[in-house]
BALOMAR-351501 format. One line per 8 residues: their letters; for each residue x, z, y of C-alpha. Coordinates in Angstrom, 1 decimal. Layout:
N
a) X,Z,Y  ...
***
This chain:
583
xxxxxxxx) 0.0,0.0,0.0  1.3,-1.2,3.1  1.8,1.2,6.3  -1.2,-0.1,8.2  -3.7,-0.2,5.4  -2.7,3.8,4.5  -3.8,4.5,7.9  -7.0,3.3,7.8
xxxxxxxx) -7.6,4.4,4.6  -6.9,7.8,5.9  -9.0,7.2,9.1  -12.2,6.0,7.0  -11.4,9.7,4.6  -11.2,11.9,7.6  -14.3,10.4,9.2  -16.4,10.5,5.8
xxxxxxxx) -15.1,13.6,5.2  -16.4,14.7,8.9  -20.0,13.8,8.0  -20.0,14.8,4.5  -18.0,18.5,4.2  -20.5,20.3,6.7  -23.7,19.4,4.9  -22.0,21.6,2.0
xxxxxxxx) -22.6,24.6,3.2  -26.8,24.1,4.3  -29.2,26.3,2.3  -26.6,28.8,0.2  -27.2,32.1,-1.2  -25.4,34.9,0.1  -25.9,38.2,2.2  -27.9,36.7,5.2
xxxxxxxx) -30.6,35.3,3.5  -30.6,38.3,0.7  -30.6,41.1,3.3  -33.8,39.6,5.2  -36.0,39.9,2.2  -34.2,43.3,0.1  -33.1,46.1,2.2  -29.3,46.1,0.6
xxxxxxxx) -27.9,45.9,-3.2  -29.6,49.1,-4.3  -33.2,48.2,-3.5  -32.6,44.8,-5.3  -31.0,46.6,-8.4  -35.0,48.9,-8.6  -36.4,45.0,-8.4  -33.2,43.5,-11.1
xxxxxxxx) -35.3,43.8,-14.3  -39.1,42.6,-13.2  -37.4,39.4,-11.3  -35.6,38.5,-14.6  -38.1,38.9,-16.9  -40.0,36.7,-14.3  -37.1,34.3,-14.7  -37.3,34.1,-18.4
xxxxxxxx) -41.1,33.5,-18.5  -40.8,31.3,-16.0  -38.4,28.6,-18.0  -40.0,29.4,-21.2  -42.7,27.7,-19.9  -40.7,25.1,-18.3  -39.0,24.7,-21.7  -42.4,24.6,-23.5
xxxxxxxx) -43.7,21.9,-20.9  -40.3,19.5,-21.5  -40.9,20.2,-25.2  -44.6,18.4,-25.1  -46.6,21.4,-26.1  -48.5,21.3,-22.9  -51.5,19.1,-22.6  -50.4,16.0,-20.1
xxxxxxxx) -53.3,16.5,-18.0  -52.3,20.0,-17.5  -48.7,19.5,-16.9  -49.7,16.9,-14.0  -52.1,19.9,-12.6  -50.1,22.6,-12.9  -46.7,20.6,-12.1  -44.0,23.1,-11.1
xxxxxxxx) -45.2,25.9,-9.9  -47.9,27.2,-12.6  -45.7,29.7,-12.8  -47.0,31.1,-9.1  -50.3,30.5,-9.3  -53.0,32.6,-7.5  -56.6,31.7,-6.4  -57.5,30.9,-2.8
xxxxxxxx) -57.1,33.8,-0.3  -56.7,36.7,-3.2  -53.5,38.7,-2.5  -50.6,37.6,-4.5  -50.0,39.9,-7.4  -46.7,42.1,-7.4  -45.0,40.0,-10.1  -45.8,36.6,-8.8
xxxxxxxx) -43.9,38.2,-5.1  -41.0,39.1,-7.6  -40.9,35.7,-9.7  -41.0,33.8,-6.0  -38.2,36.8,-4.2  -35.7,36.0,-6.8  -35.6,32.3,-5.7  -33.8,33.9,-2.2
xxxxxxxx) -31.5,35.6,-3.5  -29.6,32.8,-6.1  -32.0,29.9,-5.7  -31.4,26.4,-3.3  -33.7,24.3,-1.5  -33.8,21.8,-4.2  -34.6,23.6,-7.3  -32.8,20.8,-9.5
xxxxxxxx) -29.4,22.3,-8.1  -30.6,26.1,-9.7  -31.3,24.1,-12.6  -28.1,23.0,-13.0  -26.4,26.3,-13.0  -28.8,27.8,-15.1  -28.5,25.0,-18.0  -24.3,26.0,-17.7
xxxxxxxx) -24.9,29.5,-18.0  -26.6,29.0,-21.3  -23.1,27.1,-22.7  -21.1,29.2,-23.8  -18.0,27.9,-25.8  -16.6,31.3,-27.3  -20.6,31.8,-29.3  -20.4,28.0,-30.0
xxxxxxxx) -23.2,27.3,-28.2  -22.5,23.9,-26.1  -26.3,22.8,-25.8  -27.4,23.1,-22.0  -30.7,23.1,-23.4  -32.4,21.3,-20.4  -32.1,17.3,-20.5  -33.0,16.8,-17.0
xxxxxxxx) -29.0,15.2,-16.7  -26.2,14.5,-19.4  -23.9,16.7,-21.2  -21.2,15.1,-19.5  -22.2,16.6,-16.3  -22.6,19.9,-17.0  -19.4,20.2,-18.7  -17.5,18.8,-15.8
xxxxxxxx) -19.2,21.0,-14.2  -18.3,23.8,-16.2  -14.8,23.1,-15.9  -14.9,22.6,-12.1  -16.2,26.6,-11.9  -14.0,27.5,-15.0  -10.8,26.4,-13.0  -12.6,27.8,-9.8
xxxxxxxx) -13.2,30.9,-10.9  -9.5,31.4,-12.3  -8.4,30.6,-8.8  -10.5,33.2,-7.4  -12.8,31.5,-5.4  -16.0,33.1,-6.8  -16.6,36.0,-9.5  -17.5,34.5,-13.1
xxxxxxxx) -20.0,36.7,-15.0  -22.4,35.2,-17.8  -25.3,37.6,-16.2  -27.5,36.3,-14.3  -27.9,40.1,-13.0  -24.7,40.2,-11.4  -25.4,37.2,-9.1  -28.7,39.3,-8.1
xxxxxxxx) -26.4,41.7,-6.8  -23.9,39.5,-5.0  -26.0,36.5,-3.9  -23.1,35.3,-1.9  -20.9,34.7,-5.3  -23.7,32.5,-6.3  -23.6,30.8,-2.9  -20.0,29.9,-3.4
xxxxxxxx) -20.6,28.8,-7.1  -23.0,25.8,-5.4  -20.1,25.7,-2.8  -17.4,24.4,-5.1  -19.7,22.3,-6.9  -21.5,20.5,-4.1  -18.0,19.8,-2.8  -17.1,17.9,-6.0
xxxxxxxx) -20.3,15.9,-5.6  -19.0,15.2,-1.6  -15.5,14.1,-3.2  -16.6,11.8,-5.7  -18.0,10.3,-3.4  -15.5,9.8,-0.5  -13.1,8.9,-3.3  -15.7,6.0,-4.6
xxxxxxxx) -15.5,5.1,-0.6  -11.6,4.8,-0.6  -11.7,3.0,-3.8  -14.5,-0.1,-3.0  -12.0,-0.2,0.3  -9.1,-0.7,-2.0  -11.1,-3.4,-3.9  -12.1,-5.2,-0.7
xxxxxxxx) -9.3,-5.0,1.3  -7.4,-8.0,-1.5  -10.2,-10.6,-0.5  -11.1,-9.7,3.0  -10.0,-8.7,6.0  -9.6,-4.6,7.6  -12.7,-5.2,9.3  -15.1,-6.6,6.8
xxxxxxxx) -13.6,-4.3,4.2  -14.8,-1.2,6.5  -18.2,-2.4,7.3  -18.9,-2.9,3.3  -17.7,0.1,3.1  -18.9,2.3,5.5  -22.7,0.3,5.1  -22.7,2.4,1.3
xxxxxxxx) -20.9,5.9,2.9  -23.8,6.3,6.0  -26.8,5.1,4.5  -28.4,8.7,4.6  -29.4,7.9,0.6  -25.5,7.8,-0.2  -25.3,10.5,2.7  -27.9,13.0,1.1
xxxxxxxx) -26.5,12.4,-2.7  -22.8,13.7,-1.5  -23.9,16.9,-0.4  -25.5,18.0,-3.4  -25.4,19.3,-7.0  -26.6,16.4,-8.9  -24.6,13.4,-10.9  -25.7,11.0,-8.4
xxxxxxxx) -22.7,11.1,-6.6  -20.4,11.3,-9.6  -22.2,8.2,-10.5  -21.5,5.6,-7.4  -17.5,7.3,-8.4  -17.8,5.5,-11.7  -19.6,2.3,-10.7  -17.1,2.4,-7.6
xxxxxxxx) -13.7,2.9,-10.1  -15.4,-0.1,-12.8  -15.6,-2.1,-9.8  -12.0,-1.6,-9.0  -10.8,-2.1,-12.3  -12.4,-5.4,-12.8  -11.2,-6.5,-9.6  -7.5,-5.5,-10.9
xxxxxxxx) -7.8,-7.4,-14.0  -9.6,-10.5,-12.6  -6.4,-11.1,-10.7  -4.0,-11.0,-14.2  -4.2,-13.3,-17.0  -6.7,-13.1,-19.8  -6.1,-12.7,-23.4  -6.5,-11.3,-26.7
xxxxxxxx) -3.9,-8.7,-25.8  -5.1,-7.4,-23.1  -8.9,-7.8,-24.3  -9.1,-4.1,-26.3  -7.7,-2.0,-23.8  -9.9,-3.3,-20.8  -12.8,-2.8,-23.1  -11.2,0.8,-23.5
xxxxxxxx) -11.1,1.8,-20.0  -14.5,0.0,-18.6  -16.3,1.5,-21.9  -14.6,5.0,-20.5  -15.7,4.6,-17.1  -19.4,3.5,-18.0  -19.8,5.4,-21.0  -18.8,8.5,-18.9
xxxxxxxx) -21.5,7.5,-16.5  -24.5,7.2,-18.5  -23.1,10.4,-20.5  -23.7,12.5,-16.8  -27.1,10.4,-16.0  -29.1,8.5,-18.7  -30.4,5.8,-15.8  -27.0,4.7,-15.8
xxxxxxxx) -27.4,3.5,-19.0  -28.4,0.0,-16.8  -25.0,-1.0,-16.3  -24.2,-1.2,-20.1  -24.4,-4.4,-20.0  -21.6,-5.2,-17.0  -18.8,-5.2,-18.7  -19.6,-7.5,-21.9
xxxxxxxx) -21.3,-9.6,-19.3  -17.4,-10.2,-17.7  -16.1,-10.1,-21.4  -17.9,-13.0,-22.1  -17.7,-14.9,-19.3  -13.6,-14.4,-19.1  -13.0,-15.4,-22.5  -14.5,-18.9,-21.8
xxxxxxxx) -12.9,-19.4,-18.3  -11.5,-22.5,-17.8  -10.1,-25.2,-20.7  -8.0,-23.4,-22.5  -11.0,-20.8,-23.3  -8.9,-17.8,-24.7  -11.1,-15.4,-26.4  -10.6,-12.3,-26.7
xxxxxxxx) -14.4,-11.4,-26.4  -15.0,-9.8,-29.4  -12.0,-7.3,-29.7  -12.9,-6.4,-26.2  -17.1,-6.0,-26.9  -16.0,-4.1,-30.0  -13.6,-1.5,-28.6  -15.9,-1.3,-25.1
xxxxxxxx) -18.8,-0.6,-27.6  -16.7,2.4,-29.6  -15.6,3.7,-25.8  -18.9,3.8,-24.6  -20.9,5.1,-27.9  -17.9,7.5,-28.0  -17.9,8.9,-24.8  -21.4,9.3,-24.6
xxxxxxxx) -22.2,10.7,-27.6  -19.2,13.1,-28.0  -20.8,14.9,-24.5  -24.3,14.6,-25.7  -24.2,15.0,-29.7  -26.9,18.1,-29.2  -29.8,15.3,-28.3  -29.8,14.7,-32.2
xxxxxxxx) -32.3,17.5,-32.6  -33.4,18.0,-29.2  -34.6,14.3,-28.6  -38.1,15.5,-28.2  -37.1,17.8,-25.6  -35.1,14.8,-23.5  -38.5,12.6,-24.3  -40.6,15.8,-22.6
xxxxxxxx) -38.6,15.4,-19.5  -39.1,11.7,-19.2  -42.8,12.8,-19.7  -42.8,15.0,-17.3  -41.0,12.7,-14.6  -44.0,10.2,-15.7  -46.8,12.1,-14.6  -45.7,14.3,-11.7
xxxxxxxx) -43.5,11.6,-9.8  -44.1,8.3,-11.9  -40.1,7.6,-12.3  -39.7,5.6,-15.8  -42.9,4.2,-16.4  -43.5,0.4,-15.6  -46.0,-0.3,-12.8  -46.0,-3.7,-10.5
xxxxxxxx) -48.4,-2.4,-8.1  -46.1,0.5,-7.0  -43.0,-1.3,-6.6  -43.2,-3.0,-2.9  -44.4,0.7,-2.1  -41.0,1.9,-3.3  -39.0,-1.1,-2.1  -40.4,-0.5,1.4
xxxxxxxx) -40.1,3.2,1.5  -36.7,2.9,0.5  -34.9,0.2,2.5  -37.2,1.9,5.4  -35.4,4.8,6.0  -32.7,4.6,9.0  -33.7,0.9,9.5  -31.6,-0.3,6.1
xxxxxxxx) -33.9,-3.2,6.5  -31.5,-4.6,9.5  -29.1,-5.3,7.3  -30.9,-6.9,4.6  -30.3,-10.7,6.3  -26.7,-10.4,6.2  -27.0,-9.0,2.4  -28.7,-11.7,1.4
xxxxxxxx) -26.3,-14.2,3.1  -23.8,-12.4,1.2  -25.3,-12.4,-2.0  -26.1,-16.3,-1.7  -22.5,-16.8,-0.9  -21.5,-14.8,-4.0  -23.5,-17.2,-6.1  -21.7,-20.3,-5.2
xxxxxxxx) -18.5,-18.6,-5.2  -15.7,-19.4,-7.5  -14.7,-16.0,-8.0  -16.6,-14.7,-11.5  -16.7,-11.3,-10.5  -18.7,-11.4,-7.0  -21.2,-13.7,-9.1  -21.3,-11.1,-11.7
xxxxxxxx) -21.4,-8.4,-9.0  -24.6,-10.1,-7.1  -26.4,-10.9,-10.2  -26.3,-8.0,-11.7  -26.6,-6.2,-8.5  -30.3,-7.6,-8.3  -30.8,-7.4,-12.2  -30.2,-3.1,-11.2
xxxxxxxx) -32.8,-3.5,-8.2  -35.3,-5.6,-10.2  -35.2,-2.2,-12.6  -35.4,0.5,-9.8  -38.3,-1.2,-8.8  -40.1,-1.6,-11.4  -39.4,1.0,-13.8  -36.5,4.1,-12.5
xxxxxxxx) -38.0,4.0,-9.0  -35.9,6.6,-8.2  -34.4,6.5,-4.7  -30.9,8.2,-6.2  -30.8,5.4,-8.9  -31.6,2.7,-6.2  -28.6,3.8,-4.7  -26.5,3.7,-7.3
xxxxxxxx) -27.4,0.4,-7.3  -26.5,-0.7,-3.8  -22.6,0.2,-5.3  -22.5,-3.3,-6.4  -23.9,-5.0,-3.3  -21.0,-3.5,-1.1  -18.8,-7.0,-2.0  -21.9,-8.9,-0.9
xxxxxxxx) -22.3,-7.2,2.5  -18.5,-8.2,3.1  -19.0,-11.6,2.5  -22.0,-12.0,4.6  -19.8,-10.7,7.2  -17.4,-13.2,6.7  -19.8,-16.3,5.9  -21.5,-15.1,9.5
xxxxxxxx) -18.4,-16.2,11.0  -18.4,-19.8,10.0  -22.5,-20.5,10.7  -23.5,-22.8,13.3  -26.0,-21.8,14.9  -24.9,-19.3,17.7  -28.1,-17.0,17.3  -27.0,-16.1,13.4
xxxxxxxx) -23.4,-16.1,13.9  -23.5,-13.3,16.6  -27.1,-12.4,15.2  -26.2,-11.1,12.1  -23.3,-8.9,12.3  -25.3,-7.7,15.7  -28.3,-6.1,13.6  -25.1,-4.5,10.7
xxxxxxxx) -23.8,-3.0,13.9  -26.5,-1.8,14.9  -28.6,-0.4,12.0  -24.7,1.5,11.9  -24.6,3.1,15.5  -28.5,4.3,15.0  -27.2,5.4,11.4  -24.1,7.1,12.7
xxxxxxxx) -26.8,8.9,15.2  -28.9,9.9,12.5  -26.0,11.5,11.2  -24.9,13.0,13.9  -28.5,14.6,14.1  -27.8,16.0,10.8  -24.5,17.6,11.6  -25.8,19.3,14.5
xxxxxxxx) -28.0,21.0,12.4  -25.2,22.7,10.5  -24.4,24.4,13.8  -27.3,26.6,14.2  -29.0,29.4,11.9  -32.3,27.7,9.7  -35.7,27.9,11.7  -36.6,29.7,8.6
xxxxxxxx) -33.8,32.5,8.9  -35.6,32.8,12.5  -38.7,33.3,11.7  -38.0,36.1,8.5  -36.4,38.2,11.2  -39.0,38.0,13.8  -41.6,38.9,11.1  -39.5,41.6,10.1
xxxxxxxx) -39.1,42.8,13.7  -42.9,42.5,15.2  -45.0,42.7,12.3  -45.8,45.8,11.0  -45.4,46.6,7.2  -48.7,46.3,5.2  -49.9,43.7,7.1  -51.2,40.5,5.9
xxxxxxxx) -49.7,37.5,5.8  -50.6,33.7,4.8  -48.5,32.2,2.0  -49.6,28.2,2.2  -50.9,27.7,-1.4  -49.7,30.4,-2.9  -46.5,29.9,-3.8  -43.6,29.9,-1.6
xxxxxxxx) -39.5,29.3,-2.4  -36.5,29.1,0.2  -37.3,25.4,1.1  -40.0,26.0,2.5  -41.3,29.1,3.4  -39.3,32.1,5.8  -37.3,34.9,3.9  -38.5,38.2,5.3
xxxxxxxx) -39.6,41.7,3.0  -42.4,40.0,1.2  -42.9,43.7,-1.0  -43.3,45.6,2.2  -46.7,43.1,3.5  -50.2,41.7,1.5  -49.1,38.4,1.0  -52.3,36.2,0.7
xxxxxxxx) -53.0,32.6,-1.0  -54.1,30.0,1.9  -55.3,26.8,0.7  -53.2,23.8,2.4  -56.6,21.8,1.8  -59.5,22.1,4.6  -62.2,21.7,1.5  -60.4,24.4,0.1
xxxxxxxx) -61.1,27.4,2.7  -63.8,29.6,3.8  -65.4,30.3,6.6  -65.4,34.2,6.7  -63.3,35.4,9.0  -62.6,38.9,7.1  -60.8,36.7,4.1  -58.1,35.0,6.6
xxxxxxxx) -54.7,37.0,6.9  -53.5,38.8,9.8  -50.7,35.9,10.2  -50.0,32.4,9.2  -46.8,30.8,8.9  -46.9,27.2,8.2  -43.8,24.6,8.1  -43.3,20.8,9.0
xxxxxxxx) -42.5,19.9,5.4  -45.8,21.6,3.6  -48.9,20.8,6.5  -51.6,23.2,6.7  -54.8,21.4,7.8  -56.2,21.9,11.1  -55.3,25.7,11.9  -59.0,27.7,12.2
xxxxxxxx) -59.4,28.0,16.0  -59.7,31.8,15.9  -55.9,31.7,15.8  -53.2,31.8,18.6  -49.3,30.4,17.8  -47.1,33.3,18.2  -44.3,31.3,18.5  -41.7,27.8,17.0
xxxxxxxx) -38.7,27.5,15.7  -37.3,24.0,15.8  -34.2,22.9,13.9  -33.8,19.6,16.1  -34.0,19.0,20.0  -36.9,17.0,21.2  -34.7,13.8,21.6  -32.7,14.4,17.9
xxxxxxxx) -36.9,15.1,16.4  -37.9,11.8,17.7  -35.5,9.8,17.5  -35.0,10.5,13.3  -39.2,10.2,13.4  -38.8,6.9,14.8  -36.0,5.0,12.6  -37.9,7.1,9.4
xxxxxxxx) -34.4,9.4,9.4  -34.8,13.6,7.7  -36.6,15.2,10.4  -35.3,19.2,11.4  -37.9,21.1,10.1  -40.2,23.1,12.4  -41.6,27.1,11.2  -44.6,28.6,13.4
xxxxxxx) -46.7,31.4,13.1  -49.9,32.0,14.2  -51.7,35.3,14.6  -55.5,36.1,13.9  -57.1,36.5,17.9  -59.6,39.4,17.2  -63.2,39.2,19.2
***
């Protein structure tokens, strides 16, 4: 690598990192949040054994549900929360409080991070037990996982213990537990940035090589997946690295040789990525789609194909089934979570009618739509070019769409996806240059530019919000402050978790079930509580006159609110509460 290109691989890092690292830290346990709902470490210990036997009903039902042995009908009623169920304006019962308290002292805003770390504390190596016993990602993940917090914890970073109990008691060792691992998913992904740069930068110029690049690294899709515990991220790594190896041996010389190591590595790389995420099973194909294709490149048509196909196909089944060996006898389990998926967010079932839904909510978000001309120019241009790799690249690149549409329609899995359009996006940057009409040629870059500054923004919106204690945080400690104990207080629905709903001393009030639904309520005025609190992301239905708003507590600035509103960007939540006006 050459002086100049080391320095703006290093600049594109340091910015990434910039926009990436601070999202880490949002929503963590620890002693903030803990001490505004349990009055210190001895009260919580009194509480310790009803919240985890709460805990343990709670996923045996979960368990029981991803198993099949609930009715489907019921599992799309209940969904994910029969576990804090109450009728409409009855007081919530002490144990449900408990079962939904626990979630502020080691739970996250999005529960499928807890889940994580609960399926790794159920591995444990020394007993023999290496089943995570939740499917909801691949045995590859955890285990990576696993050995991220194993080498953590040895460097004493956090406190291992295989209680859940001790965590309890020291909230903010949980908090940096999800610290170290949502800064592995933030890694992966600047290091899949650096290495599509590294790719690019042999067939185009600095410039086009950045756009590509930083078009993937600021969508706020790609931006979201980095700065969370999930394999998403992990997952644009591998398509990222399998794009960067088949660039490097496009450029050598093809042979039988060399035909059963490549197959080695690639089967590595994608085996290991639909080993962390089953989705990713729809790049299988890739590779022996190259295979094929090289070996009868050109006159001399070397082969090679099958010794490649062969040893890619023993990588890949290898790989994969070596981290997930346990789905022999729990198949019905991993077949109850793509059940449950079905019916409470309809990912992995076919449907025509709901994919130019999908496709428009998804390429709506910050404006991506801006830059779908100069994709497509890019992807035509790929097409007709002689290179076999950007064809393959743009093909299959749509071949992955056609699928998220359709059947994944997962917006995580979409964006996986674009990992193989970045190529395309650099040659419609470069094909712009040599159009003739004047309106295109400046046109199209123009609207790339453009969807980056308001996505850069947007961004910047975000980052800003990492600067400022939660509206949330607020709002627990003015309820702790002004409202006296005993009073009652209006939990929307019934159920309430650190996402979405204040953290304050929920034992020490009556804590009553509000229907989010208008059809839902009564008219007495006796039944309402004392206070509501209601919260941007779960809308309560025209607020009964007879109450007054105490006060907000806004997470954005009027200007940062509306501007995200407008280009469909995350919008900073907003907490109010309202109080009963008395005749």
């Amino acid at each position: 690598m050459n002086k100049s290109r080391s320095w703006v691989v290093c600049g594109l890092f340091l910015f990434l990192a910039v926009l990436y690292l601070p999202g880490v830290w949002k929503g963590l346990p620890g002693r903030e949040r803990a001490d505004l709902v349990f009055s210190g470490p001895g009260e919580i210990a009194r509480y310790q054994g009803g919240m985890l036997q709460a805990r343990q009903r709670y996923y045996e039902k979960l368990h029981r549900a991803i198993r099949g042995e609930e009715p489907e009908e019921k599992l799309q009623e209940r969904g994910h929360f029969q576990h804090l169920q109450s009728r409409p304006f009855q007081e919530l019962p002490a144990d449900v409080v408990l079962d939904a308290a626990r979630g502020y002292l080691i739970g996250m805003r999005n529960s499928d991070e807890q889940r994580v770390l609960s399926a790794l504390s159920r591995i444990r190596p020394r007993e023999g037990q290496l089943d995570p016993q939740d499917p909801i990602y691949g045995g590859f993940y955890y285990y990576l996982s696993g050995l991220i917090l194993g080498a953590s914890g040895l460097l004493g970073l956090f406190q291992l213990s295989p209680e859940v109990g001790f965590y309890l008691l020291h909230p903010d060792q949980a908090g940096r537990m999800y610290l170290v691992l949502r800064t592995g998913s933030a890694f992966f992904s600047l290091l899949a940035f650096v290495l599509l740069f590294q790719f690019l930068r042999k067939h185009f110029g600095p410039a086009a090589s950045t756009l590509a690049c930083l078009w993937l690294a600021i969508n706020p899709w790609t931006l979201s997946i980095g700065q969370i515990i999930k394999p998403h991220a992990f997952s644009i790594f591998c398509v990222a690295l399998g794009v960067w190896y088949l660039g490097k041996i496009d450029a050598q010389p093809w042979g039988r040789r060399g035909a059963a190591p490549r197959g080695a590595v690639l089967g590595a790389i994608f085996g290991s990525a639909a080993a962390a995420l089953y989705p990713n099973g729809v790049f299988f194909l890739l590779p022996l789609i190259y295979f094929w294709r090289k070996s009868r490149e050109g006159a001399t048509r070397t082969g090679g194909f099958g010794r490649a196909a062969l040893v890619y196909l023993a990588t890949y089944g290898g790989c994969f089934w070596i981290c997930n060996f346990y789905l022999l006898w729990s198949w019905p389990e991993l077949m109850g979570r793509a059940r449950e998926n079905r019916f409470l967010f309809s990912y992995g079932a076919w449907s025509l009618s709901m994919a130019p839904e999908f496709l428009w909510s998804y390429f709506s978000a910050g404006w991506l739509f801006l830059t779908a001309p100069l994709l497509g120019l890019g992807g035509w241009r790929a097409l007709r070019s002689e290179g076999e790799l950007f064809r393959l690249s743009a093909g299959y690149g749509f071949f992955v769409l056609l699928i998220s549409l359709f059947y994944l329609r997962h917006p995580s899995a979409c964006t996986i996806g674009l990992t193989l359009w970045v190529p395309q996006i650099a040659l419609g940057f470069q094909e712009s240059r040599s159009i003739k009409s004047k309106i295109l040629r400046r046109g199209l870059p123009a609207a790339l530019l453009l969807w980056m500054l308001l996505s850069a923004a947007g961004a910047l919106c975000m980052l800003s919000r990492q600067t400022q204690q939660p509206p949330l945080y607020r709002a627990g400690r003015w309820i702790n402050e002004k409202a006296p104990p005993g009073t009652s207080i209006g939990v929307p629905n019934g159920w309430f978790l650190p996402a979405y709903y204040p953290p304050f001393r929920f034992l020490d009030y009556r804590l009553v079930h509000v229907p989010l639904e208008k059809k839902n309520r009564s008219k007495d005025f006796g039944l309402w509580p004392e206070y509501l609190v209601t919260y941007s992301g779960v809308p309560l239905e025209d607020i009964p006159p007879f109450y007054n708003k105490i006060q907000d507590w806004r997470e954005d600035s009027s200007a940062c609110s509306q501007f995200c509103r407008f280009f469909k960007l995350p919008v900073g939540e907003i907490v109010s509460i309202y109080r009963k006006a008395h005749p």
